[in-house]
Steps between C-alpha positions, in 0.01 A plus 500: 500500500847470549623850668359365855708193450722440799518080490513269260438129484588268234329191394686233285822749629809231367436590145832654371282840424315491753837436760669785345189725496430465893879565574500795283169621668688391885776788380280743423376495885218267450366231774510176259381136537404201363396179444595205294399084450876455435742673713880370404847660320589696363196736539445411868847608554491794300212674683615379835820694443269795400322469817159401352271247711398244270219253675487114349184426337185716438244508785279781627720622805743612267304791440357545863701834520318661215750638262423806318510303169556138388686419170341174335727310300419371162541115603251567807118418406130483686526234774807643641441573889676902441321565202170367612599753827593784284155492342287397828627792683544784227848522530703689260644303274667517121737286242864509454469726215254769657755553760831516278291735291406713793776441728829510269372593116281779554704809370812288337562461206397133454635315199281131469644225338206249332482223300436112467891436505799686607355761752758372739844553307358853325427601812821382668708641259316791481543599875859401450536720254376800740669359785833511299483833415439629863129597479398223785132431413268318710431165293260161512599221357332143466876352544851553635729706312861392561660830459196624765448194723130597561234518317347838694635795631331849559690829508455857475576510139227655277523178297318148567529217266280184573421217316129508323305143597175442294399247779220624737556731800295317762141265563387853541591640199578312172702797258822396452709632744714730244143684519626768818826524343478876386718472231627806347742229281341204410673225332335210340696185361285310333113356602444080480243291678575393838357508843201282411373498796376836496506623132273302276725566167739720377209778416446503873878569519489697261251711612693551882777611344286760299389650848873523572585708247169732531721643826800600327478894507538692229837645603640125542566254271433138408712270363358213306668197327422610137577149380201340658190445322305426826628836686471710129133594535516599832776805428276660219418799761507873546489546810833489600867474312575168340812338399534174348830287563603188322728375225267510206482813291253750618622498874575854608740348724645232238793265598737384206812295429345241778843257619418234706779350689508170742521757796449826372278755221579778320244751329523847322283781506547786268680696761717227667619123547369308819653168573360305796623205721193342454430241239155471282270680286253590722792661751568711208149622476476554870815719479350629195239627755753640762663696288209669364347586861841606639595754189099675524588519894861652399746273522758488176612185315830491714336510803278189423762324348767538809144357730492186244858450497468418915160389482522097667172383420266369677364142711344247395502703137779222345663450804802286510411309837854255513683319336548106661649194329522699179148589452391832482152591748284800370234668651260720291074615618401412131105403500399579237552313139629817358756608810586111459601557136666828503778333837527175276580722244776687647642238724554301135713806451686432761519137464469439166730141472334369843175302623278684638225411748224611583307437794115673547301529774086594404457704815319830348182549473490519122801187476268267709224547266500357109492858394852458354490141396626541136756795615685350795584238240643707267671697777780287559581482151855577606540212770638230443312289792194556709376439836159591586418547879156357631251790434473731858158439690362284234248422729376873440387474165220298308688205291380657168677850618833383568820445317556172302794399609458165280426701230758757537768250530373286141577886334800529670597119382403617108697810531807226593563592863528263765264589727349332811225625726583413890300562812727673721854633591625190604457334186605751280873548696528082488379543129756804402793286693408201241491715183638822529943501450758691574550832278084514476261757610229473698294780483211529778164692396253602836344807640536249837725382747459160326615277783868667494545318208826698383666420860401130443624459143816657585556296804418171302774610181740578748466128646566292140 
C-alpha cells in the first residue's frame, strides 16, 4: 500500500503529531496537504514556514486532486465531508499511527512509553537522555520538552522513542493507538481507569494494554511498574524478557534511599546515586523507568545522570506560568484524580508553609462523568482551597452521567477546604482576586486551553 505513495493529504492536519508528521514526510520529498476546521498559531505558522498548504475547514474539494493516501486523524469521525469522500471514492486512506509505523518506525529501534500517568515526562526525559549523549533519535511526544522545544522530530538514527496512548487510533479503528508501535522496548507505568468513553472499566484497559505487550519480541524487553497491583498480572509472561521497576522489594530494577526535596529527588540503585531536578514520587518512578531502558540500550549511570542534571522539564507538567502581585500562577494537564494527587503532592513539597489553590476544570471524558466522584474529592487532599470549573459540554451527557458538582463540593467542604463551584473563567479570576493573597499558589489543573485562564489570573494579581 504505501510504496506507490507519492502525495499525501492530511485530515484534522493542526494536531501537534500530525503537524510534525506531514513536515517530516514534506522533507523526505513528499507532495503534502491538508485540511483543518481550525486554522490559527502557532501550527498555521509552523507548516506555512514548511511550505505545506493547509485549506480552512473540511469540504470535499479538498481532496479533488486525489492524493495517493489520506491520513485520518483521531478527532475526525463519520459525517465529516473528507472522510465521507475518502470512503465514497475508495481512496487510500490510514491513521496517524499506521503511517508513523510504516513511514518512520518500521526498522528502528522503537522504544514506547505507556501508561495511565507520566508517559509524557518518561518519555521526555528519556529522549533527553539519548539526545544528551549524542545518539539523536527520532522521538514523539504528547508535550513540549523544554530542553527539545518540540514534541517530534525524525532522524536517521536507528532509535525512535514515542509516547504509548491507550486512546483509540481512529472511527475506523478502535485499538489504542500504542497498538502499531512495534516496540522492541516497551515500558509500562502503571494501568488505572480512564478514557470512559471508550473503555467500559479498567478490565477493558486492562485487557488493551495486554495486546500491547503480546508485540514485544522476544529479543526486546518490557518494563513494567512492579509496584502496581493493576499492571502485576499482566507481566506474568514468557514470551518476552521482563523486568519489574519500583521501590518495593522484589523490583529487579529497585530504587532506595528515596529524598524528596521542594525542587528536586534523589534515588539509589545498587550501582549508582541519581538525583533529579524534579520534585515528587512519581518523578522518581518515572526516572526509575529511564534509567532502566537507557542502561539495557547501553548507556552507563554517568551518562544518564549528566542528561538529568540538564534535563528542564517539561510544559504544562508543573509549570511556573508568572509570578504577579505576589501570587504564584501554575500550569499542570492533571485529569485525572490520581495525576491530581501525585502534583498536589509535590507542589506541597515545594510549598509546604503556603496556601495553595486549586482550581479544576472537568473537561475529560472520564472528569465530566461521576466516574470519579468519591476520588476527585480526595484528590486535593493537599489544597488548601478549591475552585471547580463548570463541567465542559455538559449539555453532552445524560444528568445521571455527569459529575456532581454539588456533591463534590459538600466532600470537599467535610474534608475542610474552601471550595466553590463557578460557571466560567470570568468568575473564577474575579473569585481568586477576592480570596486568593499574596505569597499563595494557585495551581491550574486542565488538559484545555481553559479560556487563557493563567494569562487572565496573572493580569488581574498584577492589577491589586
Amino acid at each position: 500500500m504505501f510504496s506507490a505513495i507519492r502525495s499525501v493529504h492530511f485530515v484534522g492536519i493542526c494536531g501537534t503529531a500530525m503537524a510534525s508528521t506531514a513536515a517530516a514526510l514534506k522533507e523526505k520529498g513528499y507532495i503534502v496537504t491538508g485540511s483543518d476546521q481550525s486554522v490559527y498559531p502557532p501550527m498555521s505558522t509552523f507548516l506555512a514556514g514548511r511550505q505545506i498548504e493547509v485549506m480552512n475547514g473540511y469540504a470535499e474539494r479538498n481532496l479533488a486532486h486525489k492524493p495517493d493516501l489520506v491520513v485520518i486523524g483521531n478527532a475526525i469521525s463519520r459525517g465529516n465531508p473528507e472522510a465521507e469522500f475518502c470512503l465514497d471514492h475508495k481512496l487510500r486512506f490510514c491513521s496517524l499511527p499506521d503511517l508513523l509505523r510504516e513511514f518512520f518506525i518500521r526498522g528502528k529501534r522503537a522504544i514506547v512509553v505507556a501508561g495511565t500517568h507520566g508517559k509524557t515526562t518518561t518519555t521526555s526525559l528519556l529522549t533527553w537522555v539519548f539526545e544528551h549523549n549524542g545518539l539523536n533519535p527520532s522521538y514523539l511526544i504528547g508535550g513540549i520538552p523544554n530542553n527539545l522545544n518540540q514534541g517530534a522530530r525524525f532522524t536517521d538514527s536507528s532509535w525512535f522513542i514515542i509516547e504509548g496512548d491507550e486512546y483509540d487510533t481512529a472511527f475506523f479503528d478502535k485499538r489504542s493507538k500504542f497498538i502499531h508501535y512495534l516496540p522492541e522496548v516497551a515500558i509500562i507505568n502503571n494501568v488505572e481507569f480512564d478514557h470512559a468513553d471508550i473503555f467500559a472499566d479498567l478490565a477493558a484497559v486492562q485487557k488493551t494494554f495486554s495486546h500491547f505487550i503480546r508485540l514485544v519480541p522476544r529479543n526486546g524487553l518490557l518494563l513494567g511498574n512492579g509496584d502496581d497491583p493493576n499492571l502485576a498480572p499482566l507481566l506474568s509472561v514468557n514470551f518476552c524478557p521482563v523486568k519489574r521497576f519500583g521501590l518495593g522489594e522484589g523490583n529487579a530494577v529497585r530504587a532506595t534511599n528515596v529524598r524528596l526535596g521542594p525542587t528536586a529527588s534523589e534515588f539509589e540503585i545498587p550501582s549508582a546515586k541519581f538525583h533529579l531536578n524534579l520534585a515528587g514520587e512519581f518523578n522518581v518512578r518515572n526516572a526509575l523507568a529511564v534509567v532502566a531502558a537507557a542502561k539495557h540500550c547501553g548507556l552507563s549511570n554517568k551518562q544518564i545522570q549528566s542528561a538529568f542534571d540538564t534535563f528542564k522539564g517539561i510544559r504544562r507538567r508543573m509549570e511556573v506560568r508568572g509570578i504577579a502581585g505576589g501570587v504564584t500562577v501554575i500550569d499542570d494537564f492533571g485529569h485525572h484524580p490520581t495525576a491530581i494527587r501525585e502534583t498536589l503532592r509535590a507542589l506541597r513539597l515545594k510549598y509546604a508553609r503556603d496556601k495553595i489553590w486549586a482550581i479544576f476544570e472537568p473537561r475529560s471524558n472520564t472528569t465530566r462523568r461521576k466516574i470519579f466522584q468519591t476520588e476527585l474529592a480526595e484528590a486535593f487532599a493537599d489544597a488548601d482551597g478549591v475552585v471547580v470549573s463548570q463541567v465542559a459540554r455538559l449539555e453532552l451527557l445524560a444528568p445521571e452521567e455527569r459529575l456532581n458538582p454539588e456533591q463534590l463540593l459538600a466532600d470537599l467542604k467535610i474534608l475542610g477546604k474552601d471550595a466553590a463551584y463557578l460557571p466560567d473563567v470570568d468568575a473564577i479570576v474575579a473569585h481568586a482576586a477576592a480570596h486568593v493573597q499574596p505569597g499563595d499558589i494557585v495551581v491550574v489543573f486542565s488538559n484545555g486551553g481553559f479560556g487563557d485562564i493563567h494569562a487572565k489570573l496573572l493580569a488581574r494579581f498584577g492589577r491589586r
